[in-house]
N, C-alpha and C positions, 0 to 999 in steps of 0.2 A: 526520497526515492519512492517509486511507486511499484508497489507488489500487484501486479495483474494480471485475468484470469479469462479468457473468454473461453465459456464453456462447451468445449469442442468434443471433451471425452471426459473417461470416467476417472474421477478424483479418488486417493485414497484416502482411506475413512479415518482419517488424522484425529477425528475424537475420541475412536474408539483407544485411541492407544494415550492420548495425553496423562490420564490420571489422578488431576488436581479436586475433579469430581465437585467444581462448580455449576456444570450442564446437569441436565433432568430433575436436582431436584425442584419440590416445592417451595422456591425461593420465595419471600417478600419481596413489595415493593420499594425500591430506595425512596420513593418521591411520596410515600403513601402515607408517612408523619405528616407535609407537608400540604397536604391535599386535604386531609382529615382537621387540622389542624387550623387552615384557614386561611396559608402563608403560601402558598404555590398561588400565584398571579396569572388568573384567567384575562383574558382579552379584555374584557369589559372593566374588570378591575384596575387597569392600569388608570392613575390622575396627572395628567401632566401639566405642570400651571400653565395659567390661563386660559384652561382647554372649557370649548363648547360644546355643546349638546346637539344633537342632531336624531329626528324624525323621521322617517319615510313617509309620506305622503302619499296614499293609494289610489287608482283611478276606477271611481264609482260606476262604471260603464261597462260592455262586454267587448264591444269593437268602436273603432273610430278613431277620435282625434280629440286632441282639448289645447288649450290655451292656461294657461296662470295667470291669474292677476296678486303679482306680489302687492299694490298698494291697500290691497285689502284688510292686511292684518299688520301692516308696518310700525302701526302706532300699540300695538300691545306690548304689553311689558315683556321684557327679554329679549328684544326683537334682535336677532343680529345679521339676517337672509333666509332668502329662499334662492334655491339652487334645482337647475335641470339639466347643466350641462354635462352629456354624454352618461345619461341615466341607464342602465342597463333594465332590460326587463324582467330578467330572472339569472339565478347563477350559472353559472359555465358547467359544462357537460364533464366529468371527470378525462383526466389528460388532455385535454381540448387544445390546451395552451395556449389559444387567440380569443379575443374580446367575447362576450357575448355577444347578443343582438342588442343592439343602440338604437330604440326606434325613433328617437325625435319628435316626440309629440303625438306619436301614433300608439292605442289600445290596441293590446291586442287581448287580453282578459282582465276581466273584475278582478280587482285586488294587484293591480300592475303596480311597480312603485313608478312614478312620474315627475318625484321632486324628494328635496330633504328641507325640512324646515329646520334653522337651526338659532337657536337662543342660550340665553347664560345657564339657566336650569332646563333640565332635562320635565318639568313640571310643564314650563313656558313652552319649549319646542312640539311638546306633547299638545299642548292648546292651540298652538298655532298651527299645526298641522290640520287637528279638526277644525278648524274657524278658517282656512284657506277657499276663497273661491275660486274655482274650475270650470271655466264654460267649456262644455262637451257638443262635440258634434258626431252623434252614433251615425255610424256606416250600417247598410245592410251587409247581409248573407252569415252573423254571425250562428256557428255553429257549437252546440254544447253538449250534445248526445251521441251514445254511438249506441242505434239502435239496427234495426232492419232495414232504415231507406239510409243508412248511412253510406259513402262514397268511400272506398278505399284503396290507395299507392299499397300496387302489388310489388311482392317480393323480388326485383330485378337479375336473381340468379339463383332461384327453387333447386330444390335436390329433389330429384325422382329418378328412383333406382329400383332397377327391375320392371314387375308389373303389380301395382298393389292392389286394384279393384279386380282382378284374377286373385289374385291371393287370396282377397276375403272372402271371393266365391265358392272358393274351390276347398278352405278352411275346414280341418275338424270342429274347430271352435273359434268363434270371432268377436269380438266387441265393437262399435262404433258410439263414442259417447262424446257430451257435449260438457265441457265443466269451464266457470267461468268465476274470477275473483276480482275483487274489485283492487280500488287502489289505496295505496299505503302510504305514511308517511314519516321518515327517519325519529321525528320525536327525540331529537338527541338531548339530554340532559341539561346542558349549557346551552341559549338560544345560541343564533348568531350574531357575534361584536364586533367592529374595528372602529381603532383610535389610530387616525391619521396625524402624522407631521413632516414638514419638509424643513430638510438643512439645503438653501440653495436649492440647486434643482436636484435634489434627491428626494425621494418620501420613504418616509421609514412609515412602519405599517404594523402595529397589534392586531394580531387576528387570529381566527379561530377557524383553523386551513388546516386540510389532510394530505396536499402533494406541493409542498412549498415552490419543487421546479418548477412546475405548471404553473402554479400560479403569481409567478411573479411574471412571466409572459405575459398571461392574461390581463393580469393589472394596467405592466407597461404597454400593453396593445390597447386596452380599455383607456387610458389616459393619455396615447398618442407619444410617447416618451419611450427614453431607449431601455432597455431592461438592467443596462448597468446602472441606472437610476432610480433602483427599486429596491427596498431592501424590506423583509418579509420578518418578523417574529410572533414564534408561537411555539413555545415550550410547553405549556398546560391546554390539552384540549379536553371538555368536558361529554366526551362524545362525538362520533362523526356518524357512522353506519349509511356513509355516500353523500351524504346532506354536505360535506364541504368539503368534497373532490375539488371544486371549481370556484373563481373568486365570486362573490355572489356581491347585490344589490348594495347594500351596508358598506363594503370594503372602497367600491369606487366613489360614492356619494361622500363618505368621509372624505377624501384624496383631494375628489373636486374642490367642496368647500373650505378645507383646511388648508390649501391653496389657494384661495382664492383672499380666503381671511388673514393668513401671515398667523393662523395660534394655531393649535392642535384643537382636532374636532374628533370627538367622539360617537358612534353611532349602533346602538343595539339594535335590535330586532325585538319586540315581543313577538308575544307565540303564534297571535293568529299571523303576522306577520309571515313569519315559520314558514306555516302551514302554506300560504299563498306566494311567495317570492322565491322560496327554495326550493329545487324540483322532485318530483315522490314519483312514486311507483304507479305504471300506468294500469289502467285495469286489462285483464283481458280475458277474451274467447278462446278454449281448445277445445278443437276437436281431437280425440284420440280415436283412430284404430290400432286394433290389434288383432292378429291373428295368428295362429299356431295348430300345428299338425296332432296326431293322437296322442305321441307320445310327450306332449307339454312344450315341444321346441318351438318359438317363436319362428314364426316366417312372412311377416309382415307388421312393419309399426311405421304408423302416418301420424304426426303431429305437427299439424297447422295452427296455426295463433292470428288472432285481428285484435288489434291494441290502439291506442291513441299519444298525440303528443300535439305541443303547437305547429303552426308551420313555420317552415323555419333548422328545426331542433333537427340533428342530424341522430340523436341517441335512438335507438329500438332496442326494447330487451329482448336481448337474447334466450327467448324462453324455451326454446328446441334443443338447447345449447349440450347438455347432460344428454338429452336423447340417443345424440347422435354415435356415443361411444361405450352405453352403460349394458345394454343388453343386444345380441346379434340378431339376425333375421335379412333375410336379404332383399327383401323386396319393400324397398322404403321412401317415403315422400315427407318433404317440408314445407311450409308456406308462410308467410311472413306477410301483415295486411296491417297497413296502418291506418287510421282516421285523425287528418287533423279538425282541433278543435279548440275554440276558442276556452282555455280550460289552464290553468298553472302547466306551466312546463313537466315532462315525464321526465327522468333521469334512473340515473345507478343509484339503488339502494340496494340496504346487502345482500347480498348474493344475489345478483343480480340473474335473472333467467332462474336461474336455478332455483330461487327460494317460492316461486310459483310454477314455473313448468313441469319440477318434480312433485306437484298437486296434482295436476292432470295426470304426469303417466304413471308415479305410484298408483294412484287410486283405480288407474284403469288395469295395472298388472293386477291386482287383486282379484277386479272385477273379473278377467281372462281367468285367472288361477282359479275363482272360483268355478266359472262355468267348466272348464276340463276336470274338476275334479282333485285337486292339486293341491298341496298346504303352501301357503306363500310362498313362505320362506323356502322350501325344494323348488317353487316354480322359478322363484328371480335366481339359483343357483343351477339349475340345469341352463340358465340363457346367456349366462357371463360367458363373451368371447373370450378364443386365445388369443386376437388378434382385433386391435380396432375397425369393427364389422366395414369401415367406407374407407377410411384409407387407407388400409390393409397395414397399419405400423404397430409396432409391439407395443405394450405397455411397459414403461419404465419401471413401473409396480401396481400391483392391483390384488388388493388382500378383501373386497369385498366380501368373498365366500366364507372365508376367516370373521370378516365381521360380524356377516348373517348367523352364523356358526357357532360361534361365542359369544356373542348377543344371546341367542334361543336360550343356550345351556344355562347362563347365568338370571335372565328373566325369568326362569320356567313357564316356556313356549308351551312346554308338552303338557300343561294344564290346561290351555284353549281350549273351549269347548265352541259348537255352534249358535248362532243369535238366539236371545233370550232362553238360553239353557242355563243360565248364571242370573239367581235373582236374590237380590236384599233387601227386605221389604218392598218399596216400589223404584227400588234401583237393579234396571238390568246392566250388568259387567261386560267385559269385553276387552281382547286384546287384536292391538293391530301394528305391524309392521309397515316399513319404509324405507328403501336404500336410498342414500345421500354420497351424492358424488360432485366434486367441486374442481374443473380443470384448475391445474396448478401454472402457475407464470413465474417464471425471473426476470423480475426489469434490472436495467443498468446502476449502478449505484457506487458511490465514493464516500472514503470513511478515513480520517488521519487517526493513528490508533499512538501516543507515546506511553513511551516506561520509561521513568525516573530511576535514579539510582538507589531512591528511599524505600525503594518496593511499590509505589504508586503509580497508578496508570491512567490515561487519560483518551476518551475516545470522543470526536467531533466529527459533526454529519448533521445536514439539515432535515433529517428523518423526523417525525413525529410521531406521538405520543395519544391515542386519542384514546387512551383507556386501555388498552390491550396488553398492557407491562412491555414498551418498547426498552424503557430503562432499563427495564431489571434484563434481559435477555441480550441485550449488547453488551451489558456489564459481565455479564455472565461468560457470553463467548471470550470476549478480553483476556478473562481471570481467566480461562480454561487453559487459552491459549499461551496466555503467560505464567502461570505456574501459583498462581499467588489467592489470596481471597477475596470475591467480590466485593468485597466493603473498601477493598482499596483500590474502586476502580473509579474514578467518577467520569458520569456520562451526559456531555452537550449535546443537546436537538434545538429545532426550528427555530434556526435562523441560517436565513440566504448567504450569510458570508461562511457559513461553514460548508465543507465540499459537497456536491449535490448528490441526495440521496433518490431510493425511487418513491418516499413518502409512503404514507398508509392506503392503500384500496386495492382491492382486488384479490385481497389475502397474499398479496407478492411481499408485502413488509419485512417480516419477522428473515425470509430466505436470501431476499434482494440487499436489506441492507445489514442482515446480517453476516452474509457472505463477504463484504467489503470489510466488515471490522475482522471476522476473520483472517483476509486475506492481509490486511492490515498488519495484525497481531503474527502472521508468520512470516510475512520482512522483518519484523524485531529478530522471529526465532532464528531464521538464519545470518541476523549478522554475530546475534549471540553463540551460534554455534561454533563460528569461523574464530570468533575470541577464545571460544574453549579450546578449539583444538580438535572440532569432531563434526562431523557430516548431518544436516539436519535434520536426518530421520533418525541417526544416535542420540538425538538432543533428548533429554527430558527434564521439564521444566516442572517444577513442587514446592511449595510452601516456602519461596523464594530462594530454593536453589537448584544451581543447573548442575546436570550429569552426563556424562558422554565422554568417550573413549578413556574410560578408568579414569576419569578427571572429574572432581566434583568441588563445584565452587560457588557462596553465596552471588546471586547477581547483583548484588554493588560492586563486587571485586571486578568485575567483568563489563564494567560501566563510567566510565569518562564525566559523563555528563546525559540527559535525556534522551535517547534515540526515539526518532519519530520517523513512523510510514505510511505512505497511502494502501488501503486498498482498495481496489478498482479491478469489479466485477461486471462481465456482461455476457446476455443469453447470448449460446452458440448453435453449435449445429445439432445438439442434444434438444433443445426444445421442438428444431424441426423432425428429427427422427424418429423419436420416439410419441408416443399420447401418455401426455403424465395430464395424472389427477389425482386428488385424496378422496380416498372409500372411504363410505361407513355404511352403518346401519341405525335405524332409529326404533326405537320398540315402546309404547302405549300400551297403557290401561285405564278406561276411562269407566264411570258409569253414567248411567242416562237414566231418567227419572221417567216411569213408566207414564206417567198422566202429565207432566208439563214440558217433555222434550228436554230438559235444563241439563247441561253435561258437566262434568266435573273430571276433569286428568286426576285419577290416582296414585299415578307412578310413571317415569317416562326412566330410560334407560339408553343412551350412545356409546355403542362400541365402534371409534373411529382408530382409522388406520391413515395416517399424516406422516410418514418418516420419520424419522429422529424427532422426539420429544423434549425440546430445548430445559423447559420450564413445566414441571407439572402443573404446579397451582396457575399460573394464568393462563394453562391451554386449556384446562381444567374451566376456568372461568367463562373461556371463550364458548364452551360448548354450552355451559349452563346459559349464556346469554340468547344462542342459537335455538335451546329447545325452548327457553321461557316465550321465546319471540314463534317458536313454531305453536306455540299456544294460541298466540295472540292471532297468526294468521289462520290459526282451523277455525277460534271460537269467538272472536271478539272484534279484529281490527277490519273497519273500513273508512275510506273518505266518500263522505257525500256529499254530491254537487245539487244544485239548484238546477231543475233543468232547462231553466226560463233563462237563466244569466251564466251558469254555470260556477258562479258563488260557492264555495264550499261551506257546506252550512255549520259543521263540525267540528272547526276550524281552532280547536284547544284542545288541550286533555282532560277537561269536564265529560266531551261529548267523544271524542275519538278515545274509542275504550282500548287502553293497551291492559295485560294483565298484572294484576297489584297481589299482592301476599299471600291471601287467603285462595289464589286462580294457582298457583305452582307449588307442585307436591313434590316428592321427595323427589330428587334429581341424581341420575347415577352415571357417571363413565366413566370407558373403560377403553384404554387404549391398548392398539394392536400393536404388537413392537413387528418394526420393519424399517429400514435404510430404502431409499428412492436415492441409487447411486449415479442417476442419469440427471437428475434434478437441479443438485448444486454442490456445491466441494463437501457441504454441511450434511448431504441427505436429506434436508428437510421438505416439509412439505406445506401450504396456508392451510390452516384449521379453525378463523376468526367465520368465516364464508359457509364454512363444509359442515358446521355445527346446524345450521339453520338448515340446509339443505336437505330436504323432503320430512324435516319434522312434524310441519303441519298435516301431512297425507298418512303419518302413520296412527296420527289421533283419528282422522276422518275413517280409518280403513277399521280402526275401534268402535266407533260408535255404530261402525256396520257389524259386527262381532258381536255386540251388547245388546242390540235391537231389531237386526233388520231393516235398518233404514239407510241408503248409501246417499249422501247429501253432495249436490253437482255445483252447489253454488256457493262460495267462499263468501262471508263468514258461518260455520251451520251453528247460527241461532235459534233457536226453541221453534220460534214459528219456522223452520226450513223441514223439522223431527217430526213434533208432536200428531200434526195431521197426519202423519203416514203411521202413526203409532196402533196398533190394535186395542 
């Protein structure tokens, strides 16, 4: 039977009344022996005999065309092919669900893969790859800069409301600034792996994937084959953060040749691989206006963006995205300017739009607040609408003010002093704020949830795991829902024969497919009620026993044999009604070193407000991961290109500096309790996404508190400071 739910209206708040008090806390991980331990089997780790080795091949050029000559390297030891057939250029665009671009022979950037070489050892495919000859034919007009004569596809449906170049005229106080960050790269943990094999015409697939629906599409579209002929696993992901929305390069190039050879082929990525085949974050230009009347009220904000991608790539980040519902003003404009460029593919990384465009317009709310005269924190609180400023719809929830609010009290705000009034030795101090805002999604999702008579439970869904504790938080809803302790729940993910989940991205995960095992878990409760004798909402279900209508009876008595349910959950007319998001607030303390510009985060602190808090410790985890990475985006992280080839010269974690140990100081959050009853039967809200969101601008708006110097250009590295330093 299938328990189904299309979210049309408001759900009752069924957790608040359960009981069993499996939900909120700080669970463990179930899988985290296993992981720790050595024994949980990443993609790469699977051996399956007789399996080969396989290499991506990269194309040395920026544009054009090449040719292979496999007789070149035929005669080296381990030789067992060379393969191009239906080579992808770069991984699929998250939800995409159709091929990438297959260009056949055509460059379109340095570092393209254009073949797999593969042999018995992974040592061999490795040499044969570099000892392959490639006759190249470069094309002109290749382009790798986005500078001033750059050419740019303008935004084919702008929002301009009101009149905004009046508005800034006519302005008690206005800003027009220019801020710009480069691009970024997921860096996830675990490169990327697949270990291909076919039974017949099927191919079974190891890999290291974040929307398995998607991507078994994409496979079967990449291989020409029907998608019943596709089966996907991946229980252990070592990290995603967007890098493997989409099937990428490694996954097809295994398929082809492991098909083609009759044995299983296996195929990793190293990292500079990573860096060039998987798609990163594109850099980009904002312009921010703002402007606002005497008394602080915003009445004008214009956020335009010009970013880059291949041609081709249908992705643009959404970097206006948050703009458009976080603070009011009525007279507002957007622009959207792309450059294509002969350059790695751009794509979703996390928090996509959001974990850069709230760089530009934090920092510019500051900037405004400062010129009015204003303390931040009252200026972004007098501008929260009651009503989403453009398409007049309520909010479902909106506790930012709360955020801002209790953030201040628990940081001590009211210690702020003005730039270099705060000095220690030759460190000047500083604190600076940032609201982070993360529109919330529920995608469609299916979850079989059984209960045994033994008190065990079992929930299956090809959802994934990429480090965010999806185990522990399905387990969790299960046990809540059924009465019993999570330890007796066990939880199957990623693999395509189990019911289709909405997978990890977008921060829809933890609501989307947790909603399904919910919904799951309460077709058990109602047929269990119908055996007691009492109406589902009399039920309640504890430490394996059920109670209802003066009836109370362990649930083996009340059990035949295993009952098993679907649930199946899908967005309704609640996503269209209302504007749901998750608020917070982000708060910095950094100091800056009066003679070398050199920064150093003292203290950061997130007061997020996400609905219903499933799991402390790993939503907990989720934010520390968001601020340490908004570290990364104020003070450290950029990719740089070659502007001759557009090569990323960077292209490891030697040179692409993420922040390591001694860069993150003491980390504190604190959640808002609040229900987002509009959201999902759960309440809940994504908080993997909303952690990150405008972390980096509350450092940046610090080192302007600390010194007097507001830095426009992401990363603020010492040489961006120290020259403007006195």
């Amino acid at each position: 039977m299938t328990e189904h739910l299309k979210m049309d209206k408001v759900q009752p708040r069924m957790l608040d009344e359960t009981g069993q008090g499996a939900i909120h806390k700080p669970m463990t991980r179930p899988e985290g022996p296993l992981k720790v331990s050595g024994t949980a089997t990443y993609a790469a780790e699977w051996s399956l005999p007789n399996m080969a080795e396989g290499v991506m091949v990269r194309a040395a050029i920026t544009k054009g065309t090449c040719e292979i000559d496999e007789s070149s390297v035929k005669d080296m030891p381990g030789f067992v092919g060379i393969y191009t057939d239906r080579m992808v250029r770069n991984s699929a665009q998250g939800t995409m669900g159709t091929n990438p671009v297959q260009p056949e022979g055509e460059v379109h950037y340095l570092g393209q893969p254009i073949a797999v070489a593969v042999a018995e050892t992974l040592e061999q495919a490795r040499d044969i790859a570099q000892s392959l000859a490639v006759k190249y034919t470069p094309a002109d007009g290749a382009k790798t800069v986005m500078d001033d004569s750059t050419e740019f596809e303008d935004d084919d449906d702008p929002v301009d409301m009101g009149d905004l170049d009046k508005a800034m005229s006519e302005a008690a106080f206005s800003i027009d600034s220019l801020y710009t960050t480069k691009p970024h790269n997921s860096s996830a943990m675990e490169p990327h792996a697949a270990v291909a094999d076919w039974e017949g015409d099927r191919v079974i697939l190891r890999g290291s994937l974040q929307m398995l629906g998607f991507n078994k599409n994409e496979l079967a579209d990449s291989l020409g084959i029907d998608v019943s002929n596709v089966r996907i696993l991946s229980p252990y992901i070592g990290g995603g953060f967007g890098s493997k929305l989409g099937i990428s390069p490694e996954c097809v190039a295994a398929a082809v040749a492991s098909k083609k050879l009759g044995r299983p082929v296996r195929v990793v990525l190293h990292r500079n691989n990573v860096f060039e085949m998987i798609t990163l974050r594109t850099e980009t230009r904002q312009r921010m206006r703002l402007a606002c009347d005497a008394d602080g009220k915003l009445t004008a904000i214009g956020h335009e963006n010009w970013q880059t991608n291949l041609p081709g790539e249908s992705m643009a980040e959404p970097v206006d995205v948050a703009t458009h519902f976080l603070y009011g003003g009525e007279n507002r404009r957007y622009g959207q300017h792309i450059a294509r460029l002969n350059r790695s593919a751009s794509g979703a990384v996390r928090a996509p739009g959001e974990a850069v465009g709230q760089l530009g317009l934090e920092n510019a709310m500051d900037e405004l607040a400062e010129a009015a005269g204003i303390d931040p924190i009252e200026f972004r609180v007098r501008n929260i609408p009651e009503k989403s400023p453009e398409s007049g719809l309520p909010y479902s929830s909106n506790a930012l003010a709360q955020c801002l609010q209790e953030g201040a009290e628990m940081f001590g705000w009211s210690g702020r002093k003005g730039p270099k009034e705060r000095l220690e030795g030759e460190w000047y101090l500083g604190m600076g704020v940032a609201s982070a805002a993360r529109s919330n999604i529920l995608m469609e999702s299916r979850a079989n949830v059984t209960l045994n008579p033994d008190g065990t439970a079992l929930v299956q869904t090809d959802m994934t795991d990429i480090g965010t504790g999806t185990y522990s938080i399905l387990g969790q809803i299960a046990a809540e829902m059924l009465g019993i302790d999570p330890s007796k729940v066990t939880v199957e993910l990623g693999d395509t024969d189990l019911p289709e989940a909405s997978g990890s991205g977008g921060s829809w995960g933890a609501a989307s497919a947790g909603s399904s095992v919910f919904l799951g878990a309460k077709g058990i409760r109602t047929k269990l009620a119908e055996r007691l004798g009492c109406s589902p909402e009399e039920l309640r279900l504890q430490d394996g026993v059920a109670t209802g209508a003066n009836n109370r009876r362990p649930l083996a008595e009340l059990m035949d044999g295993p009952i098993t349910e679907e649930g199946h959950i899908e967005p309704g007319s609640t996503s269209n009604d209302f504007e749901q998001a998750g608020f917070g607030a982000h708060f910095a303390e950094v100091a800056v070193n009066k003679v070398t510009g050199e920064v150093r985060v003292r203290r950061m602190l997130a007061a997020m407000a996400a609905g219903r808090i499933l799991n402390a410790q790993t939503a907990r985890s989720q934010v520390w991961g968001g601020q340490i990475w908004g570290i990364g985006t104020a003070l450290t992280e950029e990719i740089q290109h070659d502007r001759r080839t557009g090569h990323i010269v960077n292209n490891d974690l030697a040179e692409y500096h993420i922040p390591v140990n001694l860069d993150v100081p003491d980390l504190d959050v604190h959640f808002v309790d609040e229900r987002d009853d509009q959201s999902n039967p759960m309440q809940i809200k994504g908080i993997g996404e909303l952690g990150l969101s405008g972390a980096g601008a509350a450092i940046t708006n610090a080192i302007y508190n600390a010194c007097g110097v507001r830095v426009y250009d992401y990363p603020a590295t010492p040489d961006k400071i120290f020259p403007h330093l006195d």
